[in-house]
KOLGU-174497 format. One record per residue (C-alpha): x, y, z. Coordinates in steps of 0.25 Angstrom, whole numbers, padded with zeros to 4 digits, always signed. Example, Ala and Ser with C-alpha at 12.3 -4.5 7.8 and 13.67 -1.06 7.14 Angstrom:
SITE     xx     yy     zz
SITE  +0049  -0018  +0031
SITE  +0055  -0004  +0029
This chain:
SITE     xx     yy     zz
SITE  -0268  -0285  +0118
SITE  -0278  -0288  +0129
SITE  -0265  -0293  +0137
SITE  -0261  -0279  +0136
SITE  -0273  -0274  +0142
SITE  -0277  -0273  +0160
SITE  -0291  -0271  +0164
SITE  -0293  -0267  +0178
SITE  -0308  -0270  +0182
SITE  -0318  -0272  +0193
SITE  -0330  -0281  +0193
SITE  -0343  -0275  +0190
SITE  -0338  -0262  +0185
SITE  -0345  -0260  +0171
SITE  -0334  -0251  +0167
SITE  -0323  -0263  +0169
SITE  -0333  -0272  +0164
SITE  -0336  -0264  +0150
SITE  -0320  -0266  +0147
SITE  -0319  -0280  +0151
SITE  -0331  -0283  +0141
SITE  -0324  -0275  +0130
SITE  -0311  -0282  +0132
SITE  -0321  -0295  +0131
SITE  -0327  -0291  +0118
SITE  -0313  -0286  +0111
SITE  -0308  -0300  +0115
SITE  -0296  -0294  +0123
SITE  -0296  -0304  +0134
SITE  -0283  -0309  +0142
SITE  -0283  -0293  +0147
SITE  -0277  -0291  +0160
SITE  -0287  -0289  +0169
SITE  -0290  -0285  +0185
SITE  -0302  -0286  +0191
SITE  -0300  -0275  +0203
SITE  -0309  -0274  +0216
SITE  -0317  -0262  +0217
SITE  -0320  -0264  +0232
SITE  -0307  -0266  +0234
SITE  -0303  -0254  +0227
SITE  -0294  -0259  +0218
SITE  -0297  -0250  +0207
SITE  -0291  -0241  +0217
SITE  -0276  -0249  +0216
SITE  -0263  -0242  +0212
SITE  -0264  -0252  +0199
SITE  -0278  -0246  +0196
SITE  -0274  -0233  +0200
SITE  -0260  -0231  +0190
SITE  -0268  -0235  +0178
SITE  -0281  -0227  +0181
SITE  -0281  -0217  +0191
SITE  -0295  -0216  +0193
SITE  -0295  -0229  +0200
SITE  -0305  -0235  +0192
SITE  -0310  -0248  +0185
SITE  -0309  -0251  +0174
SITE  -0294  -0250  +0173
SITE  -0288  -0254  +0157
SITE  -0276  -0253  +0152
SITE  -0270  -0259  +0137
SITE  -0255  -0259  +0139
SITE  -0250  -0246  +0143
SITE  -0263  -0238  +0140
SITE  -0275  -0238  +0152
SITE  -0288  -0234  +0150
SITE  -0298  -0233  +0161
SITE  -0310  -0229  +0156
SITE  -0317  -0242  +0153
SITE  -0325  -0235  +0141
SITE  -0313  -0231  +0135
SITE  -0307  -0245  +0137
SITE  -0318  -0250  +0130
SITE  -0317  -0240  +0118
SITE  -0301  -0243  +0118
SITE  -0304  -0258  +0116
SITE  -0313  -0259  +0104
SITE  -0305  -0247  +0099
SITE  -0291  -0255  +0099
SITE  -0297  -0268  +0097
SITE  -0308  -0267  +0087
SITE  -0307  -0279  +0079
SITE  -0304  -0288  +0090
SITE  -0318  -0294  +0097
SITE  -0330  -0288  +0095
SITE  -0330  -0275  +0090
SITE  -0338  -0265  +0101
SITE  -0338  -0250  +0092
SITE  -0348  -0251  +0081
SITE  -0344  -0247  +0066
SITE  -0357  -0241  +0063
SITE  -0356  -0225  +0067
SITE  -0370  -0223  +0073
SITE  -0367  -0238  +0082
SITE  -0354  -0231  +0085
SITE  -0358  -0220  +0092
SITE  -0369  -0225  +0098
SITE  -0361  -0235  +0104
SITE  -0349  -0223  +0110
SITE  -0362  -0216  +0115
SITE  -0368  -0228  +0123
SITE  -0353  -0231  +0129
SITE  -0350  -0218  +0132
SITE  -0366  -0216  +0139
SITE  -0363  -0229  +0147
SITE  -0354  -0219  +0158
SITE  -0367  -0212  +0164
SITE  -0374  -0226  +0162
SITE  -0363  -0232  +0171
SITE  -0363  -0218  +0181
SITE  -0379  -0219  +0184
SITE  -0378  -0233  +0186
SITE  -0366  -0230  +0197
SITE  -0373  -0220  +0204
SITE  -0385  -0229  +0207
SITE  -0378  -0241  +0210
SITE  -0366  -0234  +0218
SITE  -0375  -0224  +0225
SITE  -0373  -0231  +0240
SITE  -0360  -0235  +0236
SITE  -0355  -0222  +0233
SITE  -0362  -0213  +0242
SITE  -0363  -0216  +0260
SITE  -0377  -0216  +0263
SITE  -0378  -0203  +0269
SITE  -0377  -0199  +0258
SITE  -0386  -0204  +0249
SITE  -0398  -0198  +0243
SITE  -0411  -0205  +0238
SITE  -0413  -0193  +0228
SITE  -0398  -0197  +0223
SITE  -0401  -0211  +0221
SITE  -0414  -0208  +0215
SITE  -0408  -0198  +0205
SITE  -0395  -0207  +0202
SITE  -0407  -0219  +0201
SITE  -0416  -0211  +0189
SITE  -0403  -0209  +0184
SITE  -0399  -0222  +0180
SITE  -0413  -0224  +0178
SITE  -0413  -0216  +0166
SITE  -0400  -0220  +0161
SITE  -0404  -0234  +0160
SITE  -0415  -0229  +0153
SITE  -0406  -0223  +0142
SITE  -0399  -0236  +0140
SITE  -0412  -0243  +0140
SITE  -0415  -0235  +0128
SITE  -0403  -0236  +0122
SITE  -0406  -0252  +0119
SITE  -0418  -0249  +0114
SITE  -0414  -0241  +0104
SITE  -0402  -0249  +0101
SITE  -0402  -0263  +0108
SITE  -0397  -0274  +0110
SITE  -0383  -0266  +0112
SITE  -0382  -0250  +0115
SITE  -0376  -0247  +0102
SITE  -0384  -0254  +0091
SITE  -0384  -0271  +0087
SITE  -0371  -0274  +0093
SITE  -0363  -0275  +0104
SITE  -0355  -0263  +0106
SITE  -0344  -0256  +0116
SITE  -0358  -0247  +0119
SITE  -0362  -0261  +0127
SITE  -0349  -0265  +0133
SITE  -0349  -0251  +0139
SITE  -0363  -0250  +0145
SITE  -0367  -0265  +0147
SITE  -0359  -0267  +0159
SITE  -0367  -0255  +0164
SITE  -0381  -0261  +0161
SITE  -0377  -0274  +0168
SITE  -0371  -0266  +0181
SITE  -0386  -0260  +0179
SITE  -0393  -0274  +0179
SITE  -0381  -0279  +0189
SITE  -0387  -0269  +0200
SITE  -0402  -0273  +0197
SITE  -0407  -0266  +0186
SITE  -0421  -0269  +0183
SITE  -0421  -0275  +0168
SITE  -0436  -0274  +0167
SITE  -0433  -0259  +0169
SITE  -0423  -0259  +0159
SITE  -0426  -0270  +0147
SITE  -0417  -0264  +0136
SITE  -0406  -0265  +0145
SITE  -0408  -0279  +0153
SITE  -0410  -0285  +0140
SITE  -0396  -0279  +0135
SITE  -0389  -0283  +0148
SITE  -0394  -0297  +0144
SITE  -0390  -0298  +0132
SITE  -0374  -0293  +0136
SITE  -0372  -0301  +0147
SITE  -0371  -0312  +0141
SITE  -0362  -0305  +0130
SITE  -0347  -0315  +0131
SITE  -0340  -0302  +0134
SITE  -0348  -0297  +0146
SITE  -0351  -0311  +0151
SITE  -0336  -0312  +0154
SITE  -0333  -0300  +0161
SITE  -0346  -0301  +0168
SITE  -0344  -0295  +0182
SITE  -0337  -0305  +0191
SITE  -0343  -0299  +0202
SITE  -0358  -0298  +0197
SITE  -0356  -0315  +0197
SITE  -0355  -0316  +0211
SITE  -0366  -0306  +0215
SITE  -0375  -0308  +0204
SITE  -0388  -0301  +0212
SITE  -0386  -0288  +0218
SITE  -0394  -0277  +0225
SITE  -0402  -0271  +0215
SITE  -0397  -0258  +0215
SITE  -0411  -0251  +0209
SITE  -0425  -0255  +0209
SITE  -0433  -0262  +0197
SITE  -0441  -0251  +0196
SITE  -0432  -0239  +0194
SITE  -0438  -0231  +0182
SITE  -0436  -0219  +0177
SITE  -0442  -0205  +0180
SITE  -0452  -0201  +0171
SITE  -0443  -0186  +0170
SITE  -0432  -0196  +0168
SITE  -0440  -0204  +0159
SITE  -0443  -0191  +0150
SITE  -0428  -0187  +0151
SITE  -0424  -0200  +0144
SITE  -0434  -0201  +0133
SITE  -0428  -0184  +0128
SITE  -0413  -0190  +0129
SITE  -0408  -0197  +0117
């Protein structure tokens, strides 16, 4: 089985690590796997590029058939492995599909997150605008916010008592969030969730290689980020 099975991955990506942590908790190990170089633009190869022509990590492929979106990695996993490991889809209808809407709601967590982190990476600095960082900053703001509320209401995971594939999609998020500075105190629901996971066996294992050799790092947004109070009125009428 998992010997049949290739991840291409990079370090500190939460896609890759989303897949790796599933592969953990289905107890496929002994996959092959290769850690690529995103500053070296490995994920750029002609070995990268034949399988997914995108170019982008993670890469997956089980036998002949490739998958590259890491979501949909994780959904194949527990689909075709069910009863091995731990089982990540609940059987309870209403769990179910609050789990499939909090993994498929983890995309925009992941593409706010980016756009504040990435902002100088992606754009030369004549080109930057305070008013874009400040949009892209309430943003995020308010989407932490959501995720906030969602543990309230469901805690200690994001879809119900247990541990679901809902939190091996988003928890590599909420610690890329925490990674880059986050302030917990801003957000207690969510530092007391990234507390408890991180020290769940399969996501101490495929903790980021490279967040152990640089364990502090810039933060990338103050502790006193908060939401606008139009912003604040906007998330109590959402549901």
């Amino acid at each position: 089985m998992a010997k049949d099975m290739t991840l291409y991955w990079g370090a500190g990506s939460p896609p890759c690590w989303r897949v790796m942590i599933a592969l953990e908790e289905k107890d496929l190990r002994g996959y092959n796997s290769h850690q690529l170089s995103f500053e070296k633009m490995e994920h750029k190869s002609k070995r990268v590029l034949d399988i997914n022509p995108r170019g982008q990590l993670p890469t997956f492929h089980d036998g002949q058939l490739v998958i590259n979106e890491s979501c949909a990695v994780c959904i194949y996993l527990e689909s075709n492995f069910k009863k091995q490991g731990n089982e990540l889809i609940p059987t309870c209808p209403n769990e179910q599909a609050l789990m499939y809407q909090r993994v498929f709601e983890a995309v925009p967590l992941g593409q706010k997150l980016g756009d504040v982190i990435y902002y100088e990476w992606k754009f030369p600095e004549g080109e930057r605008h305070e008013s874009a960082k400040e949009r892209n900053k309430n943003a995020v703001a308010l989407e932490l916010s959501l995720w906030e509320r969602y543990l309230k209401q469901t805690g200690p995971f994001l879809a119900g008592k247990t541990f679901s594939l809902a939190d091996v999609v988003v928890f590599p998020n909420i610690a890329y969030a925490f990674y880059y500075g986050l302030c917990p105190e801003r957000f207690p629901k969510l530092a007391q969730y990234y507390n408890l996971l991180k020290e769940r066996p399969s996501i101490k294992k495929t903790w980021p290689p490279n967040w152990e050799e640089r364990p502090s790092i810039k933060k990338t947004w103050p502790s006193n980020w908060d939401v606008k109070k139009d912003l604040l009125k906007e998330l109590q009428n959402t549901s």
